[in-house]
N, C-alpha and C positions, 0 to 999 in steps of 0.2 A: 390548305393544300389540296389539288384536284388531283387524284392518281387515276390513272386510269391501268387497269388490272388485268393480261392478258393469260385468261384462265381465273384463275380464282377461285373455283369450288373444290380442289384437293391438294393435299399437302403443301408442299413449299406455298404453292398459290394462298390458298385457304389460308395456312398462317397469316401471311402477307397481308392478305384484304381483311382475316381479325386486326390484326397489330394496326392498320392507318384505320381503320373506325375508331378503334381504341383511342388513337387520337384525335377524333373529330373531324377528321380528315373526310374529305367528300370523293369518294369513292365508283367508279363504274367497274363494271366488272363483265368484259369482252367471253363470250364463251357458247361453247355447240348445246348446251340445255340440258345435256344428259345427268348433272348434279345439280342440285340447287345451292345456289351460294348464299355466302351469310346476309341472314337482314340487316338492312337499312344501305343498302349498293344499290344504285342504278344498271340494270342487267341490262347488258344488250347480247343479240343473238346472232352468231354465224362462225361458218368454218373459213378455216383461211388456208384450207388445201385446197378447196373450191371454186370453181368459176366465177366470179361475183358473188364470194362467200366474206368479202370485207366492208359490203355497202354498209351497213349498220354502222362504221367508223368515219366515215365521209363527211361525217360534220362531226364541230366539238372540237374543245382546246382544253388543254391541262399542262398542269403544273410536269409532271412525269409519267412517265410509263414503264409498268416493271414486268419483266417477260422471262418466261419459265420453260418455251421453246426447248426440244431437244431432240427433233428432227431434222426436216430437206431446210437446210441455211435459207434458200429463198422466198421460205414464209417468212423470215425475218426480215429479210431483205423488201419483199413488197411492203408490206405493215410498216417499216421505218420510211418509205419513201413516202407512201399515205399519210403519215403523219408528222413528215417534214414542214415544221413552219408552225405545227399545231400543239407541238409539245416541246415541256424546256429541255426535259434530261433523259435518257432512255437508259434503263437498266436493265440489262439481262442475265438469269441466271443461267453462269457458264458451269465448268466444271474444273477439275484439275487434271483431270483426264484428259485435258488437250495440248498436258507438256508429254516431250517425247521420252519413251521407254528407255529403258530405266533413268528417269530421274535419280539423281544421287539424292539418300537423305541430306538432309536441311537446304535442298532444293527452293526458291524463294520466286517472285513473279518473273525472275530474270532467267530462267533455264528456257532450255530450246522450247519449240511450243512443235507441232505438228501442220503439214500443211494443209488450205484450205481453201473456199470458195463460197463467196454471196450467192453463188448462183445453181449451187449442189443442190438437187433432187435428195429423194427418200435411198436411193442406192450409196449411203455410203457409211461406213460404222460413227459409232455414237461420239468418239474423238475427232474425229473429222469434221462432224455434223455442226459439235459446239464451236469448234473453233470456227466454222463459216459461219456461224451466226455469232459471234464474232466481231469478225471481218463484216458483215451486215451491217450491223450496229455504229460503228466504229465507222465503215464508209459514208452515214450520211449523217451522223448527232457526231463525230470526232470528240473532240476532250470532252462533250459532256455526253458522252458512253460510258457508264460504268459496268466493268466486265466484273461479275462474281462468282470466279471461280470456288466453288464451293466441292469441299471433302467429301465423306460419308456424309448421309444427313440422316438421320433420326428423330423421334417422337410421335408425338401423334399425329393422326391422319396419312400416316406412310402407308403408301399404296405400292410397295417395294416387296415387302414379307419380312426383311432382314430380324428387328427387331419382334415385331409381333412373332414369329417361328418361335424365337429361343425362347419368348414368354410363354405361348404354349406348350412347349416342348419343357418347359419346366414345373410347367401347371399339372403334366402329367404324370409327375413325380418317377419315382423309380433311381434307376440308375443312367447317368447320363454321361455320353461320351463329352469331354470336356477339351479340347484343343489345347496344349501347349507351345510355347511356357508359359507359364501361369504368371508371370511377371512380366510377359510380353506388354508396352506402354500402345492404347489406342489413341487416336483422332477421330474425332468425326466433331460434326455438328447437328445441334439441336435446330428443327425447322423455325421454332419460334425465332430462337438469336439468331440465325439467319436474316429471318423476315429484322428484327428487330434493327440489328448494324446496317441493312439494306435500305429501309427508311430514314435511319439516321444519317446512312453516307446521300441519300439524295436530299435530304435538309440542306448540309453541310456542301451540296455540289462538289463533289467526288467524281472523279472521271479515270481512267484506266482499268488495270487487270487489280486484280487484290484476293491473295487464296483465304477462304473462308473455311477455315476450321478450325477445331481446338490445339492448343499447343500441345507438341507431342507429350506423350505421357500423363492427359488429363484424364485419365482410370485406367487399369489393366486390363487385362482380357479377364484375370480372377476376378478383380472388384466387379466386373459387369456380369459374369455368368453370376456369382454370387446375391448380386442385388434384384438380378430378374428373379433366383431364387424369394427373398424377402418378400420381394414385392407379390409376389405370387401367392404368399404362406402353401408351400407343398414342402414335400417333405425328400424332393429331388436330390441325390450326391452324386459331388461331381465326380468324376472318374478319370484325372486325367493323365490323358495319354501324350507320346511322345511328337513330334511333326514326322520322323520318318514311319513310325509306327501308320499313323493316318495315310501317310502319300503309298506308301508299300501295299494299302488297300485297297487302294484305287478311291477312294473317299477323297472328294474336292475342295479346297478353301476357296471360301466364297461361295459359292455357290452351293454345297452341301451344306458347309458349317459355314453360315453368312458372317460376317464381319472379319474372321480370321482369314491370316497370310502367315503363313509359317518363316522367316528369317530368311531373308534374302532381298532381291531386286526388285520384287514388288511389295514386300513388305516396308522397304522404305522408302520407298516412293510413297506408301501409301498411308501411313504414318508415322514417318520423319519428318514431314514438311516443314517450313519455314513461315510463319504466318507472325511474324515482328510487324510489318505492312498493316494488317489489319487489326493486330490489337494496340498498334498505337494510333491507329484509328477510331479508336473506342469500343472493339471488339468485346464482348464479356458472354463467358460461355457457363451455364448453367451444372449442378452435379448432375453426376449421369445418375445420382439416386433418384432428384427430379425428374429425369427423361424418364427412366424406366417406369416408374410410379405412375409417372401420369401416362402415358402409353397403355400402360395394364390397365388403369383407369378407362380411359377412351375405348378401349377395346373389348373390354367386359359391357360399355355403356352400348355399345349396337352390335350384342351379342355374339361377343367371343371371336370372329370371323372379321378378319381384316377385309378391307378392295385389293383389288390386285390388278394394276396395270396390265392392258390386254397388250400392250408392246413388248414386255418385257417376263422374262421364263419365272417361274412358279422356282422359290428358292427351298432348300430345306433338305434334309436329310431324312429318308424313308425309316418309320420307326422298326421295319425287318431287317434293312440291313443293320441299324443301328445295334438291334438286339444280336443280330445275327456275329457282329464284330467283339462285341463283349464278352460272347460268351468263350469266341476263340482266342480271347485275349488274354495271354501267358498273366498267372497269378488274380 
């Protein structure tokens, strides 16, 4: 199989172009040079925000193309037409982000979606964006566009903070504000099984929408602070607190405390999904005692200090406020 890889030196990417080497799979790997991608890919070099930043793709034919886009739709849009006639399947990782607000839990590929355009510039938010690349995709490969809508995503090579944070943030032991409830059930996905259902749905010639992530309640919010604990060996306890205690603080889900949503309309939107679709597609999602392990793994290996997408805001909760909320916190 010839994949050809747009992006490929970080996260989703990276996984992706590990996982089809793994297979033998003959590999190119489209990208601006600022990372080096894994060996044994054929690299090729350009931006595709740029003026004649796609010649490098002008010749060449492959089996698929998997695209990790999550900006202006009409990068997607030019790069699908360029390679109209030169490729069999076009897969894009979308997101779930481009159904509309509030999704009802067990939500499935068939809820409203958000509007969109092939032809949207960098002016428009990150649900918009995906859904026009999308619509890109979709307007010139049709059935064999597979849209991968994909959940949370974690493990290595996250260039996000999400995960890496609460590992560090565990590694520094102490007392730790711990979000409740403690039996809250999460979703997310691991970038590898991503990469992995993602190659196998383009074997298999898969085409449509399909949400990519764990069924709900594949670990709690306890079992995962817990296991960044292990996996850490520090000697961190968790502390936890109430959802209105948190919000009355002004302290944010999500974005303070990455991963959590306190009970409500974005909570099950956001781990309630319906993912029946893709795991009787072959879906199979890893323990999150694996993701976290090997995350703390990889992150310890290019010293302790994750990347961090220059697009996207620096996650995490400051360790003064943190200290600072503890200390005024009743009992």
């Amino acid at each position: 199989m010839r994949l050809l890889m747009l992006g490929g030196t970080e996260f989703v990417g990276r996984a992706t172009t590990e996982d089809a080497l793994a297979r033998g799979w003959e590999v190119t790997v489209f990208h601006r040079g600022r990372h080096e991608p894994p060996k044994g890919v054929a690299s090729l070099h350009g931006d595709r925000t740029a003026e004649g930043g796609l010649q490098a793709l002008n010749d060449g034919e492959w089996d698929a193309v998997v695209d990790t886009w999550s900006s202006a739709p009409s990068a997607v849009r030019d790069v699908a037409r360029l390679l109209d006639g030169r490729v069999g399947r076009y897969a894009y990782i979308s997101s779930r982000s481009v159904y509309q607000f509030p999704a009802p839990a067990g939500s499935g590929e068939e809820a409203a979606v958000v509007g969109g355009s092939p032809g949207e510039g960098d002016d428009v938010d990150y649900a918009t964006a995906k859904r026009g690349g999308e619509l890109a995709a979709t307007q010139v490969f049709g059935e064999r566009a597979l849209l991968v809508r994909a959940g949370l995503v974690l493990g290595p090579y996250e260039n996000i903070g999400r995960l890496p944070w609460w590992l560090t943030r565990m590694a520094r032991g102490g007392a730790v504000l711990a979000p409740g409830p403690r039996d809250a059930g999460l979703q997310y996905i691991d970038a590898r099984d991503l990469a992995t259902w993602t190659l196998d749905a383009v074997e298999q010639e898969l085409g449509g929408p399909f949400n990519l992530v764990s069924p709900p309640g594949h670990t709690t919010m306890g079992e995962f602070l817990e296991t960044c604990i292990q996996a850490t060996g520090s000697d961190a306890e968790l502390v936890w607190t109430s959802p209105k205690e948190i919000l009355d603080a002004g302290i944010q889900p999500w974005t303070d405390l990455p991963v959590w949503l306190p009970p409500g309309e974005a909570y099950d939107m956001m781990h309630q999904g319906n993912v029946a679709k893709a795991l009787s597609a072959g879906l199979r999602c890893r323990s999150v005692q694996e993701t976290v392990t090997d995350t703390w793994e990889w992150l310890q290996s290019i010293g302790g200090r994750a990347p961090q997408r220059p697009d996207r805001p620096v996650v995490g909760l400051d360790a003064e406020t943190e200290a600072k909320f503890l200390r005024r916190r009743p009992g």
